[in-house]
VOPAGU-2260 file (C-alpha; in pm, 1 decimal, decimal comma):
REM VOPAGU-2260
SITE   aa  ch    i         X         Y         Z
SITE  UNK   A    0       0,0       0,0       0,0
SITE  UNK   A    1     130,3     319,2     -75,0
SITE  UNK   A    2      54,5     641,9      76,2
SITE  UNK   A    3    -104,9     820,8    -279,0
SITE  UNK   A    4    -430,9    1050,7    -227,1
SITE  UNK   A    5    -600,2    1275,5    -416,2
SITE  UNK   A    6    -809,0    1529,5    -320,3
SITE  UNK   A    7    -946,4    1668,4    -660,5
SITE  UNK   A    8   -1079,2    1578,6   -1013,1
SITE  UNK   A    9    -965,6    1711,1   -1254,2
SITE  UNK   A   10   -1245,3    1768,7   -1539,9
SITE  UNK   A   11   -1171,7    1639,9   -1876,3
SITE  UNK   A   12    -816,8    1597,6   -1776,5
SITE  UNK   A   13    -807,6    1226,6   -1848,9
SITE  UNK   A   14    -697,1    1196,3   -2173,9
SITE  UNK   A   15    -353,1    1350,2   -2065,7
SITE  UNK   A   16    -325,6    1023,1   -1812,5
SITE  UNK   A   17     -78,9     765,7   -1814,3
SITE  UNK   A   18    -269,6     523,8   -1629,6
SITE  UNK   A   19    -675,5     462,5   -1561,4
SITE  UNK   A   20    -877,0     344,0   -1352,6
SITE  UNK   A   21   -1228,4     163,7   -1497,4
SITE  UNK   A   22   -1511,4     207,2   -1320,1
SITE  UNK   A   23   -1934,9     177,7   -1311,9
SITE  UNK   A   24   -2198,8     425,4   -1316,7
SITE  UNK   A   25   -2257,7     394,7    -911,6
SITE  UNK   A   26   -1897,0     353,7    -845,7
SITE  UNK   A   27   -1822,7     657,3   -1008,8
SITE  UNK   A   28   -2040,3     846,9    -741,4
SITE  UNK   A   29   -1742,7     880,8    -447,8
SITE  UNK   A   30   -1596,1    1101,8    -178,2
SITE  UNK   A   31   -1363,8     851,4      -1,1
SITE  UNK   A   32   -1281,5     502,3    -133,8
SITE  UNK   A   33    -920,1     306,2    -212,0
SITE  UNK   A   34    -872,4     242,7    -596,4
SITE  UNK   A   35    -641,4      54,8    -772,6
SITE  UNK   A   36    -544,0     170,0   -1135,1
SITE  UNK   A   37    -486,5     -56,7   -1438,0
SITE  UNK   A   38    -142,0       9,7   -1408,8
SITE  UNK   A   39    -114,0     -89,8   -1019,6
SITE  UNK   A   40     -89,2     260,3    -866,9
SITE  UNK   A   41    -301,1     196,1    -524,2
SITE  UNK   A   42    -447,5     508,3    -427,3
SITE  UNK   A   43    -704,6     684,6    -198,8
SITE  UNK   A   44    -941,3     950,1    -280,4
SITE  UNK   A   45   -1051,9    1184,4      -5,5
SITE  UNK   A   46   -1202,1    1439,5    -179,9
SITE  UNK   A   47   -1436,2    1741,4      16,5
SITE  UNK   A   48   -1772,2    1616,6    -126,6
SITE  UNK   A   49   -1934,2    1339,2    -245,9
SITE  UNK   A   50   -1897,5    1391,4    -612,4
SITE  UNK   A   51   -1937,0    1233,0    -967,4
SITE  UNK   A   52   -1674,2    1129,9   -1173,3
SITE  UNK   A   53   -1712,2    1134,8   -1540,3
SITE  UNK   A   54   -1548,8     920,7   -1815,7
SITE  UNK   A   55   -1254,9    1151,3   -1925,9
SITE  UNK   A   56   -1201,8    1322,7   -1591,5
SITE  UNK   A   57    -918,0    1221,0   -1375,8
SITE  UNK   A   58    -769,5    1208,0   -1008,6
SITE  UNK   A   59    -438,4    1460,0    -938,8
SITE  UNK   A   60    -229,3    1234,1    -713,8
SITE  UNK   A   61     -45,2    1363,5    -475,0
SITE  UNK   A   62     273,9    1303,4    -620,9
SITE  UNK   A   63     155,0    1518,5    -899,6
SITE  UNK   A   64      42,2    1211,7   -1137,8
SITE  UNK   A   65    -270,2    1217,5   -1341,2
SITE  UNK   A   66    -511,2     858,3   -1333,9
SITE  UNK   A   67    -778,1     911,7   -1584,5
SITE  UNK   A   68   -1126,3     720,0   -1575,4
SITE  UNK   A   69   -1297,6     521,7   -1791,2
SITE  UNK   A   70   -1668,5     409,1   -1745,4
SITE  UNK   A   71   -1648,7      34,0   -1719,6
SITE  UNK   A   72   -1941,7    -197,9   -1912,9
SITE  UNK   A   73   -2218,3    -271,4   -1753,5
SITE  UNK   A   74   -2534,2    -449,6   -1793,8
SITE  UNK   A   75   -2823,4    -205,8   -1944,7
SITE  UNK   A   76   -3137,6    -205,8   -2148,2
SITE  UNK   A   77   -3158,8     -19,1   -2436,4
SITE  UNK   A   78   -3517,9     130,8   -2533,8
SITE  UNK   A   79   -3576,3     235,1   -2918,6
SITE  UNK   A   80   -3918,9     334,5   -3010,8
SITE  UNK   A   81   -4115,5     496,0   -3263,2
SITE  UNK   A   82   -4170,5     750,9   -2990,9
SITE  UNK   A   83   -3826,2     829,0   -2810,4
SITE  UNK   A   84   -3883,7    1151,0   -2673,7
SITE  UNK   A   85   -4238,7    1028,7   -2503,1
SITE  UNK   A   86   -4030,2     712,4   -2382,6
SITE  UNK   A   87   -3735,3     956,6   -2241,5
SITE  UNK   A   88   -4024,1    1181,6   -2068,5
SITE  UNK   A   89   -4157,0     865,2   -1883,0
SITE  UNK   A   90   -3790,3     730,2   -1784,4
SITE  UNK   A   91   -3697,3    1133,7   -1662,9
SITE  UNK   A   92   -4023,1    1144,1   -1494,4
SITE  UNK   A   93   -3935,5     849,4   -1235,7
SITE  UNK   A   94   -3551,2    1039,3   -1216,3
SITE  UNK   A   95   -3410,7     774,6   -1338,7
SITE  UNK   A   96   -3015,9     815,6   -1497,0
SITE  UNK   A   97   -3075,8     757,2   -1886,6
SITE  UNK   A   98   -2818,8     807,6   -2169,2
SITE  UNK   A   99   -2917,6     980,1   -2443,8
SITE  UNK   A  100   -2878,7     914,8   -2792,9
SITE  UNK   A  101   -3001,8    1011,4   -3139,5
SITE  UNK   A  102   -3182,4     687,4   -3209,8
SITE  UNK   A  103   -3177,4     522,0   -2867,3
SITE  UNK   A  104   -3223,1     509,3   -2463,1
SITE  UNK   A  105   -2988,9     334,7   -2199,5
SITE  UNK   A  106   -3086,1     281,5   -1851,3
SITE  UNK   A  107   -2988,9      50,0   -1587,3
SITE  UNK   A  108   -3171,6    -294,5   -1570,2
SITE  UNK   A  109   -3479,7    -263,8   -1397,5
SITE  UNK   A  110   -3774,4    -485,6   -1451,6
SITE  UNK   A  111   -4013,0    -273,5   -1341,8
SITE  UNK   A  112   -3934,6      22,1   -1544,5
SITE  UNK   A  113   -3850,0    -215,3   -1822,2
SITE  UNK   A  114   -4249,2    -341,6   -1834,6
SITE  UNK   A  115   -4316,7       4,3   -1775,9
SITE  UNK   A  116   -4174,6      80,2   -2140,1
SITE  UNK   A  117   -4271,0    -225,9   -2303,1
SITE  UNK   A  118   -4632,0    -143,4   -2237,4
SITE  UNK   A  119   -4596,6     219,8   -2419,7
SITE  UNK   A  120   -4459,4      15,0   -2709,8
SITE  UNK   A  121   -4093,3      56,6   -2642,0
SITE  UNK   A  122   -3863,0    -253,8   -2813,1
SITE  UNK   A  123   -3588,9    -352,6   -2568,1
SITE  UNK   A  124   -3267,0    -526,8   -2590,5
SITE  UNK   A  125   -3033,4    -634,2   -2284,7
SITE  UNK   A  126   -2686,3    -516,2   -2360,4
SITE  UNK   A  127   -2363,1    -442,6   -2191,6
SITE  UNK   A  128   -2147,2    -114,9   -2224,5
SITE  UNK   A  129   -2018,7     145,9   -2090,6
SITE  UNK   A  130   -2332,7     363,1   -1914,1
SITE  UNK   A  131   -2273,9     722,7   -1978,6
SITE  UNK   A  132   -2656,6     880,9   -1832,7
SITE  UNK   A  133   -2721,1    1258,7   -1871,6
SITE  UNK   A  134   -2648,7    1463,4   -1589,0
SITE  UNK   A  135   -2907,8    1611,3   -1360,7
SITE  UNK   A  136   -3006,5    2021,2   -1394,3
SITE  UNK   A  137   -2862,7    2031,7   -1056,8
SITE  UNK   A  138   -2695,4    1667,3   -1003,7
SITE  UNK   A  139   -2399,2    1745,5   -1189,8
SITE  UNK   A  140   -2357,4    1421,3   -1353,1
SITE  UNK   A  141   -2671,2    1265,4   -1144,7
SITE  UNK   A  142   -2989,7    1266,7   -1150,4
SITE  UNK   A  143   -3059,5    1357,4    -757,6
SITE  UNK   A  144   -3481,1    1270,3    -736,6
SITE  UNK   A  145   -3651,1    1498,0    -457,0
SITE  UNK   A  146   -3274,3    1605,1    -284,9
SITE  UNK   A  147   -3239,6    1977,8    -228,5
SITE  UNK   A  148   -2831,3    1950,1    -281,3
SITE  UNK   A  149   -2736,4    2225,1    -562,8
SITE  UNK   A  150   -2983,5    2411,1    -553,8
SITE  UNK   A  151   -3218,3    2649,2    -391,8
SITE  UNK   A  152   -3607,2    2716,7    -401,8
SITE  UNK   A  153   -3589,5    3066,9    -499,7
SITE  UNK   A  154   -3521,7    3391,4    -361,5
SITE  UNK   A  155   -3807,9    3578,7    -380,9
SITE  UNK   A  156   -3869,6    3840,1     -84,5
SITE  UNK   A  157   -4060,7    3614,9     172,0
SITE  UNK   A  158   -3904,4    3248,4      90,4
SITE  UNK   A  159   -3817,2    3074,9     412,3
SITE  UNK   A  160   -3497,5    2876,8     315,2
SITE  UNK   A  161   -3517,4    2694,7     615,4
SITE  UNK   A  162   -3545,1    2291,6     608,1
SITE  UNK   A  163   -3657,4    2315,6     985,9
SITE  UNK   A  164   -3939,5    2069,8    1087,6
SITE  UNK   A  165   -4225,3    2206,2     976,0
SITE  UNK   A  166   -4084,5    2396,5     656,5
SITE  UNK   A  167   -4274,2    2213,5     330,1
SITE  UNK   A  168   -4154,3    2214,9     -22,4
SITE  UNK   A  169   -4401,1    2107,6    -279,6
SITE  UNK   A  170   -4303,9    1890,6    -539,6
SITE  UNK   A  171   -4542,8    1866,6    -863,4
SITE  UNK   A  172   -4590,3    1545,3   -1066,2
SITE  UNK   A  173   -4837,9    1495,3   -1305,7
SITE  UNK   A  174   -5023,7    1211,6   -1404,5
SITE  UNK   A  175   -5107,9    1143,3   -1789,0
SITE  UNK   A  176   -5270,8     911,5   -1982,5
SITE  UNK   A  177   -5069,4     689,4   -2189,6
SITE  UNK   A  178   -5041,3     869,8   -2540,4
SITE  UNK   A  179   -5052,6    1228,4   -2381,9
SITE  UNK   A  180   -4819,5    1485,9   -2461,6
SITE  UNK   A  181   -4630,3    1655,0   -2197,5
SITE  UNK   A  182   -4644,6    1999,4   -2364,2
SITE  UNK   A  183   -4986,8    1961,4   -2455,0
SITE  UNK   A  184   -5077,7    1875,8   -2092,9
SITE  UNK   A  185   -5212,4    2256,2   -1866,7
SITE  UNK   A  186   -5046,0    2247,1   -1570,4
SITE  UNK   A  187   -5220,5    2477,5   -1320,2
SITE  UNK   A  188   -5008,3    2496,6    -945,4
């Protein structure tokens, strides 16, 4: 064991790294773990935050090192449709990570979701690569559901910011019928 740390990732400083670790979607969510690169450089990261890692990004050692990161295959489902964006608004809607691309969907395997999306007339097909989901609006590489990290409620004169007992925050979600429109849908709050 050596005595390598790093306390900060370096964004899209990867490709510049002589060695890599390869890691999954949830592993790549970290604030203190031990890794172990490809090339054998053991290492601890102790960074300030919990915080997620990207494919490309990398880990400043303390000996002044870069180890970049790779996203490591995994098992997923990908959803293609005649629909895509509709299927995308339902997967979103339950804040669930999804990657995004022109002609297809990736999520993580999940059953339930996955008869979810067969029944709006999604085709599915198991595969296994690397899982690269869009990042939250506020996540920063995560979709973070009904957590108030990264972000506030507003500022308008009169907001309580407090998160006391007793201090609510409303959360909308709306129901629709299968074949609705989510811009064609009034919202009225």
């Amino acid at each position: 064991m050596t005595g390598l740390h790093s306390h900060q990732v370096l964004r899209g400083a990867g490709r510049e790294a002589a060695d890599h670790v390869t890691l999954g979607y949830e592993a790549r969510l970290l604030r203190r773990k031990r890794l172990d690169s490809e090339g054998g450089t053991s290492f601890l990261v102790d960074l300030a935050e919990t915080t997620s890692v990207n494919e490309g990004d990398a880990f400043a050692l303390s000996d002044g090192s870069l180890v970049g990161v790779r996203a490591a295959p995994e098992p997923l489902i990908e959803v293609t449709g005649p629909n895509l964006p509709r299927l995308a608004w339902h997967i979103g809607n339950r804040h669930t990570p999804c990657q995004i691309d022109s002609a297809r969907l990736l999520i993580a395997q999940d059953h339930v979701l996955a008869a979810m999306l067969a029944g709006l007339g999604a085709s599915l097909k198991d595969v296994t690569e690397p899982f690269l989901p869009e990042g939250g609006a506020y996540g920063h590489g995560r979709t973070m559901g009904h957590e108030h990290g990264g972000h506030d409620h507003g500022t308008e004169p009169g907001h309580d910011q407090s998160h006391e007992p007793g201090h609510r925050h409303v959360h909308v979600h709306v129901s629709r019928a299968p074949g609705d429109d989510p811009e064609d849908v009034p919202l009225d709050v």
